[in-house]
N, C-alpha and C positions, 0 to 999 in steps of 0.2 A: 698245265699247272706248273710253275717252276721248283725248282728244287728244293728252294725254303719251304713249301709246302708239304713235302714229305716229313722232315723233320719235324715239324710242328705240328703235324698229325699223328704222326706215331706215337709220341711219345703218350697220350694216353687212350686212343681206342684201337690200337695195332696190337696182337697176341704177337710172345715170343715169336721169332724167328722171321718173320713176314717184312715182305721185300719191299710194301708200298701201301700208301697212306689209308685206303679205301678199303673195305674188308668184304667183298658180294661171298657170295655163297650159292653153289647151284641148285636150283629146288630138284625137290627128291620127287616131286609128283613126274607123273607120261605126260610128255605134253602130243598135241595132234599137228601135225604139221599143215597147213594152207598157204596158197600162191609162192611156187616154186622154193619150197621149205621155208617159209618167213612163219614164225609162229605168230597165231592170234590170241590174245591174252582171251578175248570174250568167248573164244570157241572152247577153252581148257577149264573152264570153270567148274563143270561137272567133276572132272577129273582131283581139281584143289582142293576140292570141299574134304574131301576124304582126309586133307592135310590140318584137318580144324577146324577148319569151318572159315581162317584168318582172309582167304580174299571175297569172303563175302561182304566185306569193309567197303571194298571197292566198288561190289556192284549195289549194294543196301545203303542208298544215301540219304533214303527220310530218315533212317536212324542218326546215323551219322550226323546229319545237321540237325536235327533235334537236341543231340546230346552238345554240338557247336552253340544253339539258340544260347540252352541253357548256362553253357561255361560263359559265354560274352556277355550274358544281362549280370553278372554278377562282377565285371570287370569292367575298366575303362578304356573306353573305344569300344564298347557295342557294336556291332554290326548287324545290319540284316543279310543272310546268309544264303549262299549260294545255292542254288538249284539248277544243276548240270543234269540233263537227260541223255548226255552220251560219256560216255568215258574217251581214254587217249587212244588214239590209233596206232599201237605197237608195230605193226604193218608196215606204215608210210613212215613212222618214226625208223625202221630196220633200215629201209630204204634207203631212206635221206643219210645217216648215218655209214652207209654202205656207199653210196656215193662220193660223200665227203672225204672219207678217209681211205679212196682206192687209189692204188696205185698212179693214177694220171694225176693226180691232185700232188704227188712226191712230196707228202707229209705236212702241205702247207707251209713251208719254210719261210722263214723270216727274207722281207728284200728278193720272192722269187715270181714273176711270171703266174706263176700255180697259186701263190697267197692272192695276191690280184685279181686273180680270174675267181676265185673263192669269192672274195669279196664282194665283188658282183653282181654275181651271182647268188647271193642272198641277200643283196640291195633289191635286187630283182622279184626275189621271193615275197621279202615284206612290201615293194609298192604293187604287186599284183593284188595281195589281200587288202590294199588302201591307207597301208600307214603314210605317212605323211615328215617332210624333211623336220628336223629341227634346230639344226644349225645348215643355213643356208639355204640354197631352194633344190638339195641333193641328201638324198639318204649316205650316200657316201661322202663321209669329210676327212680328208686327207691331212698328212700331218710329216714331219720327218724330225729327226731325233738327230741330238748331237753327234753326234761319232759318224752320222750319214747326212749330213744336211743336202744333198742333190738327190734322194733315195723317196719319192714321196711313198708313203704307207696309208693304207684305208682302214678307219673302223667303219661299221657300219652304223647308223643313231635314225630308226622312225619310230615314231606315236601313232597309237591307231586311237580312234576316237572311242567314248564311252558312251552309254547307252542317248544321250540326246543328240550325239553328234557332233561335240564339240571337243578340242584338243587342250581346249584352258584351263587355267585351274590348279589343281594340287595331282598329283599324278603317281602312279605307281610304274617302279622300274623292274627290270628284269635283267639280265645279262649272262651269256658266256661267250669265251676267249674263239678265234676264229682260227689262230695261229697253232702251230706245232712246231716240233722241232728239222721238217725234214729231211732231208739225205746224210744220214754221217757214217760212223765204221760199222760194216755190214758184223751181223752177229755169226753164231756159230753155221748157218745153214747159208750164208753169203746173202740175205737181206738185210739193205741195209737202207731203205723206205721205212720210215721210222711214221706210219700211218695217224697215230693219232684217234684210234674208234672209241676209247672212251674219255681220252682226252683229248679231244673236247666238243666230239663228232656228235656223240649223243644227245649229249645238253643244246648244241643248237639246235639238233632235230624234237627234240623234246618243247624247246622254245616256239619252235616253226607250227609245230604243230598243235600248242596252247594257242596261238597267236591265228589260229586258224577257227578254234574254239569260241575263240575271243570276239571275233568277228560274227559267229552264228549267235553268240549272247555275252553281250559288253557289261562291263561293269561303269557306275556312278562314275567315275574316274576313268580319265583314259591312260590307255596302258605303254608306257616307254620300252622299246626292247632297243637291248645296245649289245652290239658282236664286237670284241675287243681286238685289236693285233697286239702282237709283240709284248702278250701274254708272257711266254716262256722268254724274254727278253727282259724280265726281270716289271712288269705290268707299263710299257712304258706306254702304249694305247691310251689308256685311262688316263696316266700322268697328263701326256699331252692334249686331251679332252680336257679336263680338270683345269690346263694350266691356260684356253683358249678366253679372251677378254669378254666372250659373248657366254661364257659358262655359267658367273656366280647366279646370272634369275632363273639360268635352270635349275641348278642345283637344289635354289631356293623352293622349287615347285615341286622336287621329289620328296616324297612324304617317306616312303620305303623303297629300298634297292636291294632285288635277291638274286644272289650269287649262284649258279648254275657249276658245277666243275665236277666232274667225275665222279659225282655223288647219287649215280643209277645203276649201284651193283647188283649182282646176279639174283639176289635173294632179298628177303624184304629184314630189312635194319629196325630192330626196337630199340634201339641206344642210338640217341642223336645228340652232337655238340653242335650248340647253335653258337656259330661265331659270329660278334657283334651285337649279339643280345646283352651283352651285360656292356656299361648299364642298358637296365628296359625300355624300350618305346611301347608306343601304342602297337606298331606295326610287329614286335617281335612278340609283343604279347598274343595277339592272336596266333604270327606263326607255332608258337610255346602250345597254344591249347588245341588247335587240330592235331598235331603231333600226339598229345598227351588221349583227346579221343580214342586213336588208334590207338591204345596200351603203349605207348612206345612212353620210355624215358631221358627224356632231355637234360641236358647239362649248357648253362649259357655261361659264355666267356668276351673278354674284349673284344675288339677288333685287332687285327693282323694282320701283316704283310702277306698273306696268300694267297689273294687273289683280287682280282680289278676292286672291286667292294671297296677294300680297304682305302685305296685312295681317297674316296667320298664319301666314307668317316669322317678323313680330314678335315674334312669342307662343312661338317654337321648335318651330312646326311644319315638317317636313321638305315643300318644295313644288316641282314644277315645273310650268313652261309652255311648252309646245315653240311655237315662232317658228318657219314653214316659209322657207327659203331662196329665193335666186333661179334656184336650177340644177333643171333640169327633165328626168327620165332620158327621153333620144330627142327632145327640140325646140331648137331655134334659136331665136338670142336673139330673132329677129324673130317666130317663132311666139309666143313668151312673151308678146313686150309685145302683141301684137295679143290673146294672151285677159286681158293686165291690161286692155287697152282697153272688152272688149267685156264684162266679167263681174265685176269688182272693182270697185265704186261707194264705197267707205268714206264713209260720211256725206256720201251723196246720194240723194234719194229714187228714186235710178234702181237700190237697193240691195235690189231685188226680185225674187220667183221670178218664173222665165222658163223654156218649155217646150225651148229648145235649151241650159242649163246642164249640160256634161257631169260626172255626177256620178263616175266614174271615180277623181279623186281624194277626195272624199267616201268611196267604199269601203273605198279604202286608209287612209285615216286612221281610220274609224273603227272597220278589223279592229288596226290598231297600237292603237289609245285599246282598244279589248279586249283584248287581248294584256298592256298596261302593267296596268289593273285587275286582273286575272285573277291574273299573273302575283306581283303587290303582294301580292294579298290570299291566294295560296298560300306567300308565301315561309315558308320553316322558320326561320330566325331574326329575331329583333325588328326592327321595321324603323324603332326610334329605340330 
């Protein structure tokens, strides 16, 4: 996430004193440790309940899309609703995540060997699950930027097909950044691998693993996933996507494009700013009413320079990017700021997997980010 994005988030769901845009919070329930201390969101349930009863949202989803049925037949863009029988695998998502953002990978940096080999390697990831190129006859399409024109750089861009098997159509996108910042002035403790685990390690591992989902039960629509570079280079990935001659009939095809970025804090967020929602689409209309399901409260805003999305605003793509809040269902504000202390590094190389990171709201977010896809890519009317 580049640095405009701090400021433009803080300024209205950041509490005094807080160093960085995202606000998690660590839950206060035990959790049970599984496969060499990765916690499993499914095996802690027993445990949560005691906390409210709030993740039983997660695992109770005839309610939950019951109360979806009813909120979409009274709005436009209807959709018939989603019926998931498994939830995210917090697991593979620790995993992937933990991979992404270790030390060999040296932060992802812009123009290095390790960005490259990233890129790849999650070309790799998505044409094993069957997505399919869309600019070219390669998941990976290369690009280079003024200031480096000999330097080529990879985003990553497949479609996996939707429930008849076909990639045509009106399409639902997905997206987070691949890039980070890494190696620069090592901090107080002489690291200076500037990792990258919640920006923006998780959201692809969140991505990989809806996209994994995706493929056990597709939706009407098929589903676009795009891994950005040179993200923190101020979105120039996107830019140069956006700016290639063969881009405006894709553009044309994307109905909704949802922004992935650092937005899978420790705790579960009932205060969400949806950016890009205002003005409304079909597409942000539903994202607006599963959000509101959960109890949580929404605020929609323009679009803005903070992340790939924004670009394809330009272009009259309908986009959003949920910004989690500072209010945290069941903690004090003092519990809060103690897990922004202890778990929220934004652009410090202390922004690393770590085996007490409770992934709790990681779950949450990424049965919501299934819920919004799922839900996008069954709706019965156009959704531009």
């Amino acid at each position: 996430m580049p640095p405009l994005a701090v400021v433009a988030k803080r300024s209205q769901f950041c509490t005094s004193g807080s160093a960085t845009p995202n606000e998690p919070s660590k839950s206060r329930a035990r959790h049970e440790p599984t496969r060499d201390g990765l916690i499993c969101f499914q095996t802690r349930h027993s445990n949560e309940r005691r906390r409210g009863g709030y993740l039983q949202l997660v695992k109770s989803y005839t309610g939950i899309l019951a109360l979806v049925s009813l909120t979409f037949a009274c709005s436009r863009g209807a959709t018939t609703t989603p019926t998931p029988t498994f939830g995210p695998d917090t697991i593979a998502i620790s995993s992937i995540a933990r991979e992404l953002s270790s030390d060999a990978n040296r932060g992802r940096g812009p123009w290095t060997p390790e960005n490259e080999r990233v890129a790849r390697q999650l070309a790799d990831r998505l044409a094993a699950l069957g997505a399919r190129p869309v600019f070219g006859t390669s998941l990976l399409v290369p690009f280079t930027t003024p200031g480096r024109p000999k330097d080529t750089v990879f985003n990553v861009v497949g479609i996996l097909p939707g429930k008849s098997g076909s990639t045509n159509g009106e399409t639902v996108g997905i997206t987070a950044h691949l890039d980070h910042l890494g190696v620069g002035a090592p901090d107080a403790t002489g690291d200076s691998i500037y990792n990258g685990f919640l920006d923006d390690a998780v959201s692809i591992a969140m991505i990989l693993d809806l996209s994994k989902r995706w493929v056990a039960s597709p939706g009407n629509r098929p589903l676009t996933v795009m891994f950005f570079n040179l993200e923190e280079q101020g979105l120039l990935g996107a830019q140069a996507l956006a700016a290639r001659s063969d881009a405006p009939p894709f553009m044309d095809r994307l109905g909704l494009l949802i922004g992935v970025d650092a937005g899978s804090p420790a705790g579960e967020a009932t205060t969400w700013q949806l950016m890009g929602a205002q003005p409304p689409s079909v597409g942000s209309r539903i994202v607006d009413s599963l959000a509101r399901v959960r109890g949580w409260t929404t605020n929609a805003t323009p679009p803005r320079g903070i992340n790939d999305v924004y670009v394809f605003s330009q272009h009259g793509v309908p986009i959003v990017f949920p910004i989690p809040g500072a209010t945290w269902r069941g903690y004090t504000k003092e519990q809060h700021d103690d897990a922004m202390r202890r778990f929220d590094h934004y652009h410090q190389p202390s922004d690393q997997w770590r085996a007490d990171f409770p992934w709790v709201g990681t779950a949450i977010y990424a049965e919501w980010l299934w819920e919004r896809v799922k839900s996008a890519a069954n709706a019965l009317s156009p959704l531009r």
